[in-house]
N, CA and C atoms as an extended XYZ file, in Angstrom:
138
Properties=species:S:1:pos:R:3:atomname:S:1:resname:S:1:resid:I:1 pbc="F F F"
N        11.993        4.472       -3.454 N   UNK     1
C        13.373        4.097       -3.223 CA  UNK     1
C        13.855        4.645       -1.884 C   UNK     1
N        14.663        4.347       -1.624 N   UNK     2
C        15.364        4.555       -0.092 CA  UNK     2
C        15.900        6.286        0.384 C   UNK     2
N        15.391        6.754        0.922 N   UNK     3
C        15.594        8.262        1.331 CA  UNK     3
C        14.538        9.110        0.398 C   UNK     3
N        13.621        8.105       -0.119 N   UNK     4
C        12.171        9.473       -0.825 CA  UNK     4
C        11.317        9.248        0.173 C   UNK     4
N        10.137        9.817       -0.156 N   UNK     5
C         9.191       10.243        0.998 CA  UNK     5
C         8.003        9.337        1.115 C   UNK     5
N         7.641        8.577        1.791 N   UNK     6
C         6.529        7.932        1.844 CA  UNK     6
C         5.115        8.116        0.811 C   UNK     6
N         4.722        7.350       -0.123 N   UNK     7
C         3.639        7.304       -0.959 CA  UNK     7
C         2.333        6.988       -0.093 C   UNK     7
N         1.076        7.714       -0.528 N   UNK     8
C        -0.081        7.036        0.036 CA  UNK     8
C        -1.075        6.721       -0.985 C   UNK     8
N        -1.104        5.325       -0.820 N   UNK     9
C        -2.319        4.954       -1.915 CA  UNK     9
C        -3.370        3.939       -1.190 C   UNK     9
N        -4.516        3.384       -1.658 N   UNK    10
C        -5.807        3.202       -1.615 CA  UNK    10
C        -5.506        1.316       -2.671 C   UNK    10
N        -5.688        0.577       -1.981 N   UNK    11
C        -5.692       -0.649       -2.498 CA  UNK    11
C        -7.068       -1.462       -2.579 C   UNK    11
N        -7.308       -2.343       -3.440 N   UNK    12
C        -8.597       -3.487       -3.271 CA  UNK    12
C        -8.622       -4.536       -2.183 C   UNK    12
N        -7.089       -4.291       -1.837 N   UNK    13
C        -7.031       -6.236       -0.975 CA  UNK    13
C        -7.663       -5.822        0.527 C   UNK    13
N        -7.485       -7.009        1.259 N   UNK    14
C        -8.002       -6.904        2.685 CA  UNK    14
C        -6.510       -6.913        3.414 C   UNK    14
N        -6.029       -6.217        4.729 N   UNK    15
C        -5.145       -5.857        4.950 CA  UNK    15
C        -5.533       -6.054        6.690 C   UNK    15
N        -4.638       -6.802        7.040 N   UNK    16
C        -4.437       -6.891        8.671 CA  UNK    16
C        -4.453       -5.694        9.402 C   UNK    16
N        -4.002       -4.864        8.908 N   UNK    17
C        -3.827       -2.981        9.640 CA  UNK    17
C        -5.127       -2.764        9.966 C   UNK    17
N        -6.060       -2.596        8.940 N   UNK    18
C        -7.443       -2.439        9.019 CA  UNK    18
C        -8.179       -2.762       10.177 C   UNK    18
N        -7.925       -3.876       11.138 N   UNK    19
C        -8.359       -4.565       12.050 CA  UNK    19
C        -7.731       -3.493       13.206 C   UNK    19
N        -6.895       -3.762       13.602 N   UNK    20
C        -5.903       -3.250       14.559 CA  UNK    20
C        -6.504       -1.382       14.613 C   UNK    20
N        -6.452       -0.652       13.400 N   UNK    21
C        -7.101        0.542       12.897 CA  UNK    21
C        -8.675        0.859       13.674 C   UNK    21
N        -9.422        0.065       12.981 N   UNK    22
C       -10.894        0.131       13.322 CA  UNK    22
C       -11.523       -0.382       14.683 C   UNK    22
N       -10.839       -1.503       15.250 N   UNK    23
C       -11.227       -2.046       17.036 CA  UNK    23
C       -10.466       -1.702       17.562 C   UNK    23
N        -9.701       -1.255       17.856 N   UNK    24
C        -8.371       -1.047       18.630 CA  UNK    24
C        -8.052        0.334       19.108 C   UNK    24
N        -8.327        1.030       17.524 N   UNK    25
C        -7.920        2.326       17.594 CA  UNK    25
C        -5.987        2.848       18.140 C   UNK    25
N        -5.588        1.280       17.222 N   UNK    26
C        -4.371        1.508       17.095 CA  UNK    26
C        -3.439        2.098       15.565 C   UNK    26
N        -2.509        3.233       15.784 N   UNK    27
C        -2.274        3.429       13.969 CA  UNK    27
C        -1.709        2.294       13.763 C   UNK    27
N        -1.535        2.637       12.371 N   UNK    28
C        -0.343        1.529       11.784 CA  UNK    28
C        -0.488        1.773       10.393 C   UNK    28
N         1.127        0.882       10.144 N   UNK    29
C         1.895        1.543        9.131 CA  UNK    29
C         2.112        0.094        7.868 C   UNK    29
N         1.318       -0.002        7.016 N   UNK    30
C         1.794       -1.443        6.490 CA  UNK    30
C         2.626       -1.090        4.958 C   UNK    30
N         3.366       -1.836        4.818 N   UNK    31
C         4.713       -1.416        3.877 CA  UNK    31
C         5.217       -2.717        3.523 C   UNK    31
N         5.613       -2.451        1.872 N   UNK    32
C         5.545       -3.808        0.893 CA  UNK    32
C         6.244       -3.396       -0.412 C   UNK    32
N         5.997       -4.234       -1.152 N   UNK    33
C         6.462       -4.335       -2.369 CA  UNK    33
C         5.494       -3.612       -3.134 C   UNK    33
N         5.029       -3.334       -4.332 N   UNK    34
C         3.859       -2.745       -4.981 CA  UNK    34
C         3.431       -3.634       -5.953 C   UNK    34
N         2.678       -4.617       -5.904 N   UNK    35
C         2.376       -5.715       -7.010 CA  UNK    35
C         1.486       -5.377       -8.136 C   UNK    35
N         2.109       -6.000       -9.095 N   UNK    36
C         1.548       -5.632      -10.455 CA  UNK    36
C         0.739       -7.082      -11.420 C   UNK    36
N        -0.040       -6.862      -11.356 N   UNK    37
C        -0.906       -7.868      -12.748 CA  UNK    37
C        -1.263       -9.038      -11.445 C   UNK    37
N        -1.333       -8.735      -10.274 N   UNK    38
C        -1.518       -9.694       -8.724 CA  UNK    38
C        -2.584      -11.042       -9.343 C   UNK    38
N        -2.022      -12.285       -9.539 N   UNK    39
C        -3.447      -13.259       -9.544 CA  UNK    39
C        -3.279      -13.105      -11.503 C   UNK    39
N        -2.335      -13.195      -12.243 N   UNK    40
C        -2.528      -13.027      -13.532 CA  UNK    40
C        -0.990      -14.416      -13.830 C   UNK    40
N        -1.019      -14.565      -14.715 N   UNK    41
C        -0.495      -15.578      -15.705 CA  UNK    41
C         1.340      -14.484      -15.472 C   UNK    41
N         1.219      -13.109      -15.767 N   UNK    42
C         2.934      -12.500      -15.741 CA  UNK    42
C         2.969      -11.576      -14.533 C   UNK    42
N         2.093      -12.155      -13.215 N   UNK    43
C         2.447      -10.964      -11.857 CA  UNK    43
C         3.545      -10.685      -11.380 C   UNK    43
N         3.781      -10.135      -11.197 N   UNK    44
C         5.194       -9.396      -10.339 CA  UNK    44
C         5.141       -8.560       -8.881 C   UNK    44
N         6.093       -8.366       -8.634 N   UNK    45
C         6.136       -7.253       -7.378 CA  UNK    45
C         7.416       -6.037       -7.862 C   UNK    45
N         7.520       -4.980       -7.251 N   UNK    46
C         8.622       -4.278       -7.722 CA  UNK    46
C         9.689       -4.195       -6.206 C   UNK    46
């Protein structure tokens, strides 16, 4: 929520950052919704 502290987690998907990260050797910061049941019949985002 708005004024807590940044979470770090570890995902399955493939992610544009990654690119930019690994050839580039540029950081970056990618930030979203947190999706739940992704690719299922009741998915959501929060």
């Amino acid at each position: 929520s708005f004024g807590s502290s940044l979470e770090s987690f570890v995902t399955p998907g493939y992610l544009d950052g990654r690119v930019f990260v690994l050839y580039d050797d540029c950081p970056c910061l990618v930030y979203g919704p947190v999706s739940h049941d992704i690719h299922a019949f009741d998915e959501r985002v929060s």
